[in-house]
C-alpha positions as CSV (number, residue, x, y, z in Angstrom):
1,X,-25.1,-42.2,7.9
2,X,-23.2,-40.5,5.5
3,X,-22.7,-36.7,5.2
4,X,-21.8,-34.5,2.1
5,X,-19.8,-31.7,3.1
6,X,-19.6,-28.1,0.9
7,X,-16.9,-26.0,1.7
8,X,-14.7,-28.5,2.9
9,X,-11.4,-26.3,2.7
10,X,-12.7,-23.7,4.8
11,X,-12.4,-24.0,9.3
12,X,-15.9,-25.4,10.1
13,X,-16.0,-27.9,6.8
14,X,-12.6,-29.1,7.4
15,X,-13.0,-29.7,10.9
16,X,-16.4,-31.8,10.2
17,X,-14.8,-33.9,7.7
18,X,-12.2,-34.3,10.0
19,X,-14.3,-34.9,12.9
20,X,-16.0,-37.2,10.8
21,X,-13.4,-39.6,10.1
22,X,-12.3,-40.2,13.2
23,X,-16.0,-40.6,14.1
24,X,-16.4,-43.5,11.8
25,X,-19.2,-41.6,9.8
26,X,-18.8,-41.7,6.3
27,X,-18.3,-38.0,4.6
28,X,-17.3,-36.5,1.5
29,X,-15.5,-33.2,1.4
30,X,-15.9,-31.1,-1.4
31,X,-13.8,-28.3,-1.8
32,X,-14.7,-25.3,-4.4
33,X,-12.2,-26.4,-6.7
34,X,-14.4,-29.7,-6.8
35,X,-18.3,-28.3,-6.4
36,X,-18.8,-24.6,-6.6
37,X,-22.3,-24.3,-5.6
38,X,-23.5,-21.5,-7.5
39,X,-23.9,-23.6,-10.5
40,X,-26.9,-25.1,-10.0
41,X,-26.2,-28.0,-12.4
42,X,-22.8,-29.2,-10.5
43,X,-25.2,-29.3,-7.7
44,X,-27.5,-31.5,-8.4
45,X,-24.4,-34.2,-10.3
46,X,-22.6,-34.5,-6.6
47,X,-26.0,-35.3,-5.0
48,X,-26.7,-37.9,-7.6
49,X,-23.2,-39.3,-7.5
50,X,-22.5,-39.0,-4.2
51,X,-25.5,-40.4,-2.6
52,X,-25.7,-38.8,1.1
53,X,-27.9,-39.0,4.0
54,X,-27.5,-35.5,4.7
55,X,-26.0,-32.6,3.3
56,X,-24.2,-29.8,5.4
57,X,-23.7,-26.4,3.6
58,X,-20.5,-24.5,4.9
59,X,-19.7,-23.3,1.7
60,X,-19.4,-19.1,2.0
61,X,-18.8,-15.8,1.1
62,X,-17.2,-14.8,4.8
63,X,-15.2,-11.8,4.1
64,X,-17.5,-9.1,5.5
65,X,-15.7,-5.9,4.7
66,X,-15.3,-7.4,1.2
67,X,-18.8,-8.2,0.3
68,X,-19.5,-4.3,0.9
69,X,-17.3,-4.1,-2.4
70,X,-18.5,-7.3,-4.2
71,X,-22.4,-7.4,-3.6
72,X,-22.7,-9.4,-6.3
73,X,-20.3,-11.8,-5.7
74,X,-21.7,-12.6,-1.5
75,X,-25.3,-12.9,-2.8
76,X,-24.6,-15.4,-5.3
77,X,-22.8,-17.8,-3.2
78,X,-24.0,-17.2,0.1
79,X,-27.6,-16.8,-1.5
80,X,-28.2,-18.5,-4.6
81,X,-25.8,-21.2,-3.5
82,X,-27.6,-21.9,-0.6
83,X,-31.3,-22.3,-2.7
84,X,-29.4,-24.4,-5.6
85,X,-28.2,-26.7,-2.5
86,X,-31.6,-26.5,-1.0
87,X,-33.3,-27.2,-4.5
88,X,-31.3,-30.3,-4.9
89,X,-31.9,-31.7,-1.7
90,X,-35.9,-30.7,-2.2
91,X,-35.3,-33.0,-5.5
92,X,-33.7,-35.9,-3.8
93,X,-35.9,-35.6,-0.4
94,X,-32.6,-34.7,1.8
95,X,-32.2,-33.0,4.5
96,X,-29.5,-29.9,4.9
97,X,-27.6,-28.6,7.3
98,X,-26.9,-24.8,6.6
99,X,-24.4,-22.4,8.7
100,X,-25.1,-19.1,9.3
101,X,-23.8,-16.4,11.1
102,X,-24.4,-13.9,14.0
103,X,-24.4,-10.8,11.8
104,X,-27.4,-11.2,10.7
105,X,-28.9,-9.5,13.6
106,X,-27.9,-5.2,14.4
107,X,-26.5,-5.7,18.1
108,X,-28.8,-3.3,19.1
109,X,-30.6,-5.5,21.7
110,X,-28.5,-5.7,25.1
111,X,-29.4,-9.2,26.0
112,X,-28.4,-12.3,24.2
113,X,-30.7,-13.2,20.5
114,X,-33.0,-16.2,20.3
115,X,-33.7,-17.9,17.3
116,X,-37.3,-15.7,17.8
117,X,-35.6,-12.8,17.0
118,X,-36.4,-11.0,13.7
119,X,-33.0,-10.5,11.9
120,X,-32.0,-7.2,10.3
121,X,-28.5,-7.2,9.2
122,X,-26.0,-4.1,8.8
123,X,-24.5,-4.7,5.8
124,X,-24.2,-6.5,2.9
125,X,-22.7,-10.0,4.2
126,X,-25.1,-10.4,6.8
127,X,-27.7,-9.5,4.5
128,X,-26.4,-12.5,2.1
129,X,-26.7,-14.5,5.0
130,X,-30.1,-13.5,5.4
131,X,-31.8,-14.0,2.5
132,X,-29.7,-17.5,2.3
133,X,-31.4,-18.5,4.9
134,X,-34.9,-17.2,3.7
135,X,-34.1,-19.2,0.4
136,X,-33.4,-22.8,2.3
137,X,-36.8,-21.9,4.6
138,X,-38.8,-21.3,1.0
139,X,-37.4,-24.3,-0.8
140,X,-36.6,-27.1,1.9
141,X,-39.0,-28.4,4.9
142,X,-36.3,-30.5,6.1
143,X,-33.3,-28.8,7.2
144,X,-31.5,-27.0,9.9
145,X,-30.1,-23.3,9.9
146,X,-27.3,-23.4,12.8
147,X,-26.0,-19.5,13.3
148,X,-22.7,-19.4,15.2
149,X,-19.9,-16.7,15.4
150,X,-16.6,-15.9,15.8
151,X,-15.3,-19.2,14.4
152,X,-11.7,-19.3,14.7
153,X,-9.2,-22.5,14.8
154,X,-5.5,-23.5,13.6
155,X,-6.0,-22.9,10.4
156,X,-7.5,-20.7,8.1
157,X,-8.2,-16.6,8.1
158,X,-9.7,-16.0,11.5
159,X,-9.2,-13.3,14.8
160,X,-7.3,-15.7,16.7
161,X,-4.7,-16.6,13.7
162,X,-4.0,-12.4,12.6
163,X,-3.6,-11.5,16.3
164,X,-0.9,-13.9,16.7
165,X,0.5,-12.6,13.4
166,X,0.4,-8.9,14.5
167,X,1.8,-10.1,18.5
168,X,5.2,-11.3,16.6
169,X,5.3,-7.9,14.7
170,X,4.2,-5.3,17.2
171,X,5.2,-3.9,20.8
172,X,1.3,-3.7,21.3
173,X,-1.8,-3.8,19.5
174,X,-5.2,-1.9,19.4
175,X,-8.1,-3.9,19.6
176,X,-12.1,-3.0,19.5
177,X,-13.7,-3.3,23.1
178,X,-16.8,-2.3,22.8
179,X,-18.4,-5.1,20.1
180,X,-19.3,-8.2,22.0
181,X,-19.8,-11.3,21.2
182,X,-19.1,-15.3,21.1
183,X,-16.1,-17.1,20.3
184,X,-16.7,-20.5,18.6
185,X,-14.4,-23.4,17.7
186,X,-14.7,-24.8,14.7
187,X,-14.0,-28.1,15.8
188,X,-16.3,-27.6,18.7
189,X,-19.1,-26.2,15.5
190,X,-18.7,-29.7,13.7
191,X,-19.0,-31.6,16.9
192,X,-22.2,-30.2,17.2
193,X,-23.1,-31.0,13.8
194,X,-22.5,-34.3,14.0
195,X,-23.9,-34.4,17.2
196,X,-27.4,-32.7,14.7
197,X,-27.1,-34.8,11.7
198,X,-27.5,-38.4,13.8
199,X,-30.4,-37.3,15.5
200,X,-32.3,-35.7,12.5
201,X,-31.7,-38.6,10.0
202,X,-35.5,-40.2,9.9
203,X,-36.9,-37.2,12.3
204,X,-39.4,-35.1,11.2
205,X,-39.7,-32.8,14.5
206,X,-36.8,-31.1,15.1
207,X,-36.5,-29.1,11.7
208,X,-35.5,-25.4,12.3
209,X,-33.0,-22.8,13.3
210,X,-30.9,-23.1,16.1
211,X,-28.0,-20.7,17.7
212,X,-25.1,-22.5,18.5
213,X,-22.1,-20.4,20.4
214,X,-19.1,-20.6,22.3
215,X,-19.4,-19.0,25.6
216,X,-18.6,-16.8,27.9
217,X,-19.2,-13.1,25.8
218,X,-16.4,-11.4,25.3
219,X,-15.3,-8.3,23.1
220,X,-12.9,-8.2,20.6
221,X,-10.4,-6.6,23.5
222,X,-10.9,-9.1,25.9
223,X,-10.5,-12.1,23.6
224,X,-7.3,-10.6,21.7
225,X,-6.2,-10.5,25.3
226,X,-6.9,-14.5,25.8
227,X,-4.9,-14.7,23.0
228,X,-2.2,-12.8,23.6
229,X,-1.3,-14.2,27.0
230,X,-1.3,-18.2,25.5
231,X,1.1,-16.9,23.0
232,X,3.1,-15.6,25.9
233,X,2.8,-18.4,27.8
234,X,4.8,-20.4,25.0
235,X,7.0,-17.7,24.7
236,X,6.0,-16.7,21.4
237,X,4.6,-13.3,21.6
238,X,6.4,-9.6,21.3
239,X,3.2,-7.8,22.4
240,X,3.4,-6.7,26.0
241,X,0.0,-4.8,25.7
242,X,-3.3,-4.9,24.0
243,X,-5.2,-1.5,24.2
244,X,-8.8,-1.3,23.9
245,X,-10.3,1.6,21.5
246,X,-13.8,1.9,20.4
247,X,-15.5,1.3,17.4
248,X,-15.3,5.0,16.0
249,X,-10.9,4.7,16.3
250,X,-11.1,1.5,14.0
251,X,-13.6,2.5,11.0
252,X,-14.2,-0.7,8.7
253,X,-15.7,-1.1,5.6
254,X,-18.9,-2.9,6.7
255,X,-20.7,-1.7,9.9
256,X,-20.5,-4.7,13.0
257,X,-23.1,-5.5,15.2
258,X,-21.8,-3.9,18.5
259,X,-23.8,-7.0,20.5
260,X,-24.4,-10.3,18.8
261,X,-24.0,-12.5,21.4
262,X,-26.3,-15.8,20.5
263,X,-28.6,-17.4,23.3
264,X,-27.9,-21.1,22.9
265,X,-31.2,-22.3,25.2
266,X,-33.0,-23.9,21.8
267,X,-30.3,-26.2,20.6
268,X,-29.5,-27.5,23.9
269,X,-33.1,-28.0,25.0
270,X,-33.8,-29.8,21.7
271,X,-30.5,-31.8,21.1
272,X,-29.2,-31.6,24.8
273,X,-25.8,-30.0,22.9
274,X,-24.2,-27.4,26.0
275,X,-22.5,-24.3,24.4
276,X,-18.1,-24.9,24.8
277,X,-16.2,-22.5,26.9
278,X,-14.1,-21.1,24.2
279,X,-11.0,-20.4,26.4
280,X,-10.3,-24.6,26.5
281,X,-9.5,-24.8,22.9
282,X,-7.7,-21.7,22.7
283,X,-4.3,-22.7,23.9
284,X,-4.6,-26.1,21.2
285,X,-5.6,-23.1,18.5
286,X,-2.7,-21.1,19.6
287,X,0.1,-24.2,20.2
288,X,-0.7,-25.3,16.6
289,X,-1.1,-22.0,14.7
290,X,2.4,-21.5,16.2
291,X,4.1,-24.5,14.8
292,X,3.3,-26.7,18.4
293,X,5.4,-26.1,21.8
């Protein structure tokens, strides 16, 4: 098997080409800088030259308060990009793998979202998202939409990496508490990917969307908190407190989902993959992202 990988500079392609390799499975990262895939043209050369088994889209448009101000910009990559990649792999009868996120639901329902859940995002990434996901559905039989959220890991812009930042810098910090949701490792994300790609290679049952989360729920608050007291624990942290204040105290750009925790019941039915306990890989996130012990 052998996997082409989009977005490989960002945390969830990185990881997979990283997990990859020491997996033995043949992969190709391509970085923006070597494949932007909102030309269409580029597109369709790496298929041809590179020859996969499987193509896994993690290319994206991810900064959410910055899509409110460039509409144009998170539609064509995390829209257009997504039904060029789709396209291609229509053309060379591939299947793709596609990430997608948790904000394309509201958070207005109180209990966790299956994959039977119609989606109607708040703004205009999780729109993006949306209708990048609508595009693979209309163009490709044979792929699989995986939505996760919260990604964080060593490297990278993520939660986990500017609330150590800010717990060097500050006494204490002010953190959301009442938006919850689910903390995912990246490494854990391209585990599960991997895990995806071997068993769809030759299947034509399992095509779809699946959820795939870190678990348990938590709020911003509560996992600032997690991360706070690892940094302590290595002595690495001036923050004595994290306050919690609500939404309304902390105005953003783009609305949030106040509750987009992701039922994981379909994936691990189908693929027998179990959600990860976030909190285990926090402390590895935290050592390294800290320059180790």
């Amino acid at each position: 098997m052998k996997l082409l990988v989009t977005g490989s500079n960002g945390q969830v392609g990185g990881a997979l080409v990283e997990g990859a390799e020491i997996a033995g499975v043949g992969v190709t990262g391509l970085d923006r800088a070597r494949l932007d895939i909102t030309d269409q043209d580029a597109v369709h050369r790496a298929i041809e030259e590179h020859q996969p088994d499987i193509v896994v889209n993690a290319a994206a448009y991810t900064s959410v308060d910055g899509a409110e101000d460039e509409p144009e910009k998170a539609f064509l990559v995390n829209r257009d990009g997504a039904r060029f990649l789709a396209r291609a792999c229509s053309d060379a009868y591939l299947p793709l793998i596609h990430l997608s996120t948790d904000y394309v639901f509201d958070g207005k329902k109180a209990i966790p979202y299956s994959e039977f859940d119609h989606p109607h995002p708040l703004g205009i990434y999780g729109r993006s998202k949306w209708e990048g996901e609508e595009a693979v559905r209309a163009t490709l039989h044979r792929h699989i939409i995986l939505r996760t959220s919260w990604v964080f890991s060593p490297r990278g812009s993520n939660f986990v990496r500017t609330m150590l930042r800010l717990a060097l810098e500050q006494d204490e910090l002010r953190v959301v508490s009442d938006q919850r949701g689910c903390p995912t490792p990246a490494e854990a994300i391209a585990d599960a990917i991997l895990t995806v790609s071997r068993e769809v290679v030759g299947d034509e049952e399992r095509w779809g969307t699946y959820h795939f989360a870190g678990q348990p729920a938590a709020t911003w608050h509560s996992f600032a908190e997690a991360v706070v007291g690892q940094a302590g624990a290595l002595g690495r942290c001036r923050a004595t407190r994290v306050i919690p204040i609500t939404t309304s105290q902390h105005p953003t750009r783009a609305r949030r989902p106040m509750h987009s925790v992701l039922s994981t019941e379909k994936i691990e039915a189908t693929f027998g993959i179990s959600p990860p306990d976030w909190r285990a890989s926090l402390l590895q996130t935290v050592s390294f992202a800290l320059g180790g012990p």
